[in-house]
C-alpha positions as CSV (number, residue, x, y, z in Angstrom):
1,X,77.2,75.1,80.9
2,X,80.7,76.5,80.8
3,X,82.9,76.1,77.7
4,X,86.2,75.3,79.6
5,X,85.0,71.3,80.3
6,X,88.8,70.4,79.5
7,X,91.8,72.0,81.2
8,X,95.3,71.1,82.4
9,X,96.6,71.6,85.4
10,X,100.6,70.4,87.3
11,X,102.8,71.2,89.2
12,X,105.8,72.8,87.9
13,X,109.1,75.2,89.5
14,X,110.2,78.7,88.4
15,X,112.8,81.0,89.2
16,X,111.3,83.0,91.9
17,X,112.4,86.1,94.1
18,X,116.3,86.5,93.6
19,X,116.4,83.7,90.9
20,X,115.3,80.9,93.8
21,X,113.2,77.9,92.0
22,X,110.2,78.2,93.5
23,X,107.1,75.2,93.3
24,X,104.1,76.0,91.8
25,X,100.7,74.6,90.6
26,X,99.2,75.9,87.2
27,X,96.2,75.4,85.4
28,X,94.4,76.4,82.3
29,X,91.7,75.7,79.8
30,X,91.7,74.2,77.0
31,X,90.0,76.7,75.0
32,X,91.4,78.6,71.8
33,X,91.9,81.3,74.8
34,X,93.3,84.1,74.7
35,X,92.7,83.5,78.9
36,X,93.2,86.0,81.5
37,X,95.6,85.4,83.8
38,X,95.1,84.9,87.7
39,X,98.0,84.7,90.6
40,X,96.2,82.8,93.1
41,X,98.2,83.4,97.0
42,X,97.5,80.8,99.2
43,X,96.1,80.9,102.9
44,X,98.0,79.0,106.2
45,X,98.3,76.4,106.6
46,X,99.8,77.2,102.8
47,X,100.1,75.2,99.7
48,X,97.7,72.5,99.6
49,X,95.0,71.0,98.3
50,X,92.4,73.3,98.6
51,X,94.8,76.0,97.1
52,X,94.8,73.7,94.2
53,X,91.4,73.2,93.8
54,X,90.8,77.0,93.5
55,X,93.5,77.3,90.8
56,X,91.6,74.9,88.8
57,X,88.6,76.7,89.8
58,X,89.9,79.6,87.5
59,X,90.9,77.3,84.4
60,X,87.5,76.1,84.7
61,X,85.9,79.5,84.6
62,X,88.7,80.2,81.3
63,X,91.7,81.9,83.2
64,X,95.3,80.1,83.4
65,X,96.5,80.6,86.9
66,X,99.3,79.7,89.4
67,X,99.6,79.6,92.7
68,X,103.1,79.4,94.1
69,X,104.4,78.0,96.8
70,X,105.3,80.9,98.9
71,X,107.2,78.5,101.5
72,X,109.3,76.7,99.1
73,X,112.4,77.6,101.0
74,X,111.4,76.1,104.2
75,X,109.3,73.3,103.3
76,X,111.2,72.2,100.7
77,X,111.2,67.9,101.2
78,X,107.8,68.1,102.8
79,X,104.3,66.8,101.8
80,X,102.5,68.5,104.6
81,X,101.6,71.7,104.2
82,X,101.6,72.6,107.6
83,X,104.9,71.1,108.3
84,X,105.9,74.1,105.6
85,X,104.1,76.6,107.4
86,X,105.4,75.7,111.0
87,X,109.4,75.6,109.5
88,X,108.1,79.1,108.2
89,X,107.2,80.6,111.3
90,X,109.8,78.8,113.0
91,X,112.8,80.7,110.0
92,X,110.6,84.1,111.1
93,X,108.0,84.2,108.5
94,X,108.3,85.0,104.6
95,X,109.5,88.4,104.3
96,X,106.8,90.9,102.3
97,X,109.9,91.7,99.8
98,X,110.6,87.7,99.1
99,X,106.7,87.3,98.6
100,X,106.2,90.3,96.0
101,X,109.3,89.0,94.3
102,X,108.2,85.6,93.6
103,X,104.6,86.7,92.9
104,X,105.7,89.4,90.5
105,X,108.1,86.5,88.6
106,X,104.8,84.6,88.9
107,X,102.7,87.6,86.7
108,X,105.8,87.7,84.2
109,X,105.6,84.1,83.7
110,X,101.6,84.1,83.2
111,X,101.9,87.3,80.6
112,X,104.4,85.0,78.8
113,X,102.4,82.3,78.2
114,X,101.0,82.6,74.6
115,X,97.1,81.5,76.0
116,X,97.5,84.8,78.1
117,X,95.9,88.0,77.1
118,X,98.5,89.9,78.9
119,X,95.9,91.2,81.8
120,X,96.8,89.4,84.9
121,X,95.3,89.4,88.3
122,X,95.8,88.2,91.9
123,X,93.7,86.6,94.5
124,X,94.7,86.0,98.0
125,X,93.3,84.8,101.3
126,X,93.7,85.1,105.3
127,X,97.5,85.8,105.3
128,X,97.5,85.9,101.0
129,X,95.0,88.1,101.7
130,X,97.0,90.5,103.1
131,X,99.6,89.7,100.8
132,X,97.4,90.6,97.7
133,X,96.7,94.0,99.1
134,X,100.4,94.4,99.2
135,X,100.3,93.0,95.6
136,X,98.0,95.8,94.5
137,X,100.5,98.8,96.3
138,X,103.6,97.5,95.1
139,X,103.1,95.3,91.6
140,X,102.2,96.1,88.4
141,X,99.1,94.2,88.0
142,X,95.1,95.1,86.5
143,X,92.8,93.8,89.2
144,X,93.1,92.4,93.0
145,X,90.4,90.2,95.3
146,X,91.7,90.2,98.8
147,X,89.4,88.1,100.8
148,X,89.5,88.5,104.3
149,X,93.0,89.0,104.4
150,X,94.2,89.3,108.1
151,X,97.3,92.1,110.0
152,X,96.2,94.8,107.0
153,X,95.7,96.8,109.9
154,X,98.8,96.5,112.9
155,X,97.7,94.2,115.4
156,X,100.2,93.9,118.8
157,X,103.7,94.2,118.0
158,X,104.7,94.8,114.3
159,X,107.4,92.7,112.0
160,X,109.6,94.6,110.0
161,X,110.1,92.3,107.4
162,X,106.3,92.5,107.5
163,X,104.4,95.9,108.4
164,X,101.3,97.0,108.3
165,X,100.1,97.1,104.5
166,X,97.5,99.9,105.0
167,X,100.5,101.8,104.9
168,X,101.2,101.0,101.4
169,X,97.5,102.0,100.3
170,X,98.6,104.8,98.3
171,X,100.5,102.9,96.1
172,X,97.5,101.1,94.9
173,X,96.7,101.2,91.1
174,X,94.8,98.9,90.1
175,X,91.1,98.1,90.9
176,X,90.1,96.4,94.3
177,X,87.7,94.2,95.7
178,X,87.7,93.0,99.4
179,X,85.6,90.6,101.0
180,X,85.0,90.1,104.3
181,X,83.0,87.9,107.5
182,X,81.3,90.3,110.2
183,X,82.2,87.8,112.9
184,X,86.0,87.7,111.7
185,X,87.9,89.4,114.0
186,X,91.2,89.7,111.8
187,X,90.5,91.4,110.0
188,X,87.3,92.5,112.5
189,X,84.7,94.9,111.3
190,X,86.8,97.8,113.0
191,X,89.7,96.6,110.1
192,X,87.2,97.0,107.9
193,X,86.5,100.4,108.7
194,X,89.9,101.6,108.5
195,X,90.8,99.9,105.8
196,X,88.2,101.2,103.8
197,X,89.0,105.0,105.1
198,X,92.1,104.4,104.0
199,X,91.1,104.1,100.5
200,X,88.7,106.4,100.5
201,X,91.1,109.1,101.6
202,X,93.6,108.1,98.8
203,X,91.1,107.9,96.3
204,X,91.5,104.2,95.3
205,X,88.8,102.1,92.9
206,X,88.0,99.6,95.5
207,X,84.9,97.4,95.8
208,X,84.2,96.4,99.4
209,X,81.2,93.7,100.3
210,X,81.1,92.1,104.0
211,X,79.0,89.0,104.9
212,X,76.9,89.1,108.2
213,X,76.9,85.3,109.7
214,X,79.9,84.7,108.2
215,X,84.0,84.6,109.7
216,X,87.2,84.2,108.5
217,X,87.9,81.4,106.3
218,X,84.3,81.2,104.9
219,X,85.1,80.1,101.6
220,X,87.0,76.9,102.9
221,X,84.5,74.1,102.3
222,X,86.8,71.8,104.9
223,X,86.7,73.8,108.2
224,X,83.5,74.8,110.6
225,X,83.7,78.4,109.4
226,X,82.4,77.2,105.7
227,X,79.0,79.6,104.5
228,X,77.8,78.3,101.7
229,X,75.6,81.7,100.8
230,X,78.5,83.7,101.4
231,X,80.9,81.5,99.3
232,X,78.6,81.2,96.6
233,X,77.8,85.1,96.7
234,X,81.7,85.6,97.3
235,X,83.0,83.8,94.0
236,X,80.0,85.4,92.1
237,X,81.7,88.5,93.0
238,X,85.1,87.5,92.4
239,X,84.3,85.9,88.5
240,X,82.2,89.3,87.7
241,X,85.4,91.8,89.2
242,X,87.7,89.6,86.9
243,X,85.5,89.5,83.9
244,X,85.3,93.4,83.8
245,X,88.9,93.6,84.6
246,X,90.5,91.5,82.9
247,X,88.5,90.3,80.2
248,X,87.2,86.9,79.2
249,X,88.7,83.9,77.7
């Protein structure tokens, strides 16, 4: 049985990338602490409920986390989280610099918080996926999951406001694990591959584990691609990466 029975969790605002208040949900235990901290990036459609259900996922397994609402901007007024996304992609996406500004204010704001032990961590997946391997080139934090995050590797024609984050791998310093579906096919096993030369080549601490009968999205208990196996094996992962990384509440 855990120890973190009680937590609490709400939404609240911060000041973002370039001061901006962005929404956010955070949760923690209840514990004497001190917790680890955890930046969890939500997938598209974005900010909704089953974002929030992994954030309190972490407070139940002792870390305070926050997951922000990386289209605040757009969706601003909206319930529907896919109403966000679409005005998104309709504005031209979330540029990668806006993104690693309001995660970064999002890892200052969890090292402030006096239940944090000042070791913070990010999670991310599909497109936060991607988004937490550019977390782990460009921001100072100790440990990154990125599961299954998609356009790591350039597929068809390339944003500028969002390139190809392989590029970035030599910037990476701080432990890695990916995670990954064999029947994905962004990012495909051939992804996989290159992503993982890439690592290899700059000589990064990366952990890389990829499920058979599993695709993208496999960790998302309310679409067809749910695997239970590879879920439950995948957050087994996840907690034991964390714990050596970060510590323990």
């Amino acid at each position: 049985m855990l120890e973190y029975e009680g937590q609490i969790a709400e939404g609240m605002r911060y000041a973002g990338d370039k001061g901006d208040l962005v929404d956010a949900y955070y949760a923690r235990p209840l514990g004497e602490g001190p917790s680890p901290g955890v930046v969890v990036i939500h997938h598209n459609p974005g900010w909704d409920e089953a974002t929030k259900e992994i954030t309190r996922k972490f407070a139940h397994h002792g870390s305070a986390a926050i997951a922000p609402h990386l289209f605040t901007r757009e969706g601003r007024g909206t319930t529907n989280p896919e109403d966000a996304s679409a005005a998104a992609r309709a504005a031209g996406g979330v540029p990668d610099a806006q993104v690693l500004g309001d995660i970064d204010a999002a890892v200052a704001l969890l090292r402030a918080q006096p239940c944090c032990n000042g070791l913070v961590g990010a999670i991310g997946y599909c497109c936060g996926g991607r988004q937490s391997y550019l977390v782990a080139c460009k921001l100072a934090v100790d440990a990154v999951v990125d599961c299954y995050g998609g356009s790591v590797v350039a597929i068809g024609d390339v944003n500028p406001a969002r390139p190809p984050v392989i590029d970035e791998t030599s910037g990476i310093s701080c432990p890695l694990l990916l995670l990954f579906g064999e029947e994905d096919r962004n990012p495909s096993p051939e992804h996989r591959e290159l992503t993982e030369a890439a690592l290899k080549a700059a000589g990064k601490d990366y952990t890389a584990h990829s499920y058979p009968d599993a695709g993208h999205g496999f960790f998302s208990v309310d679409v067809p691609g749910y695997r239970v196996a590879a879920a439950t094996d995948g957050w087994e992962r996840i907690f034991t990466f964390f714990g050596q990384h970060l510590g323990r509440s």
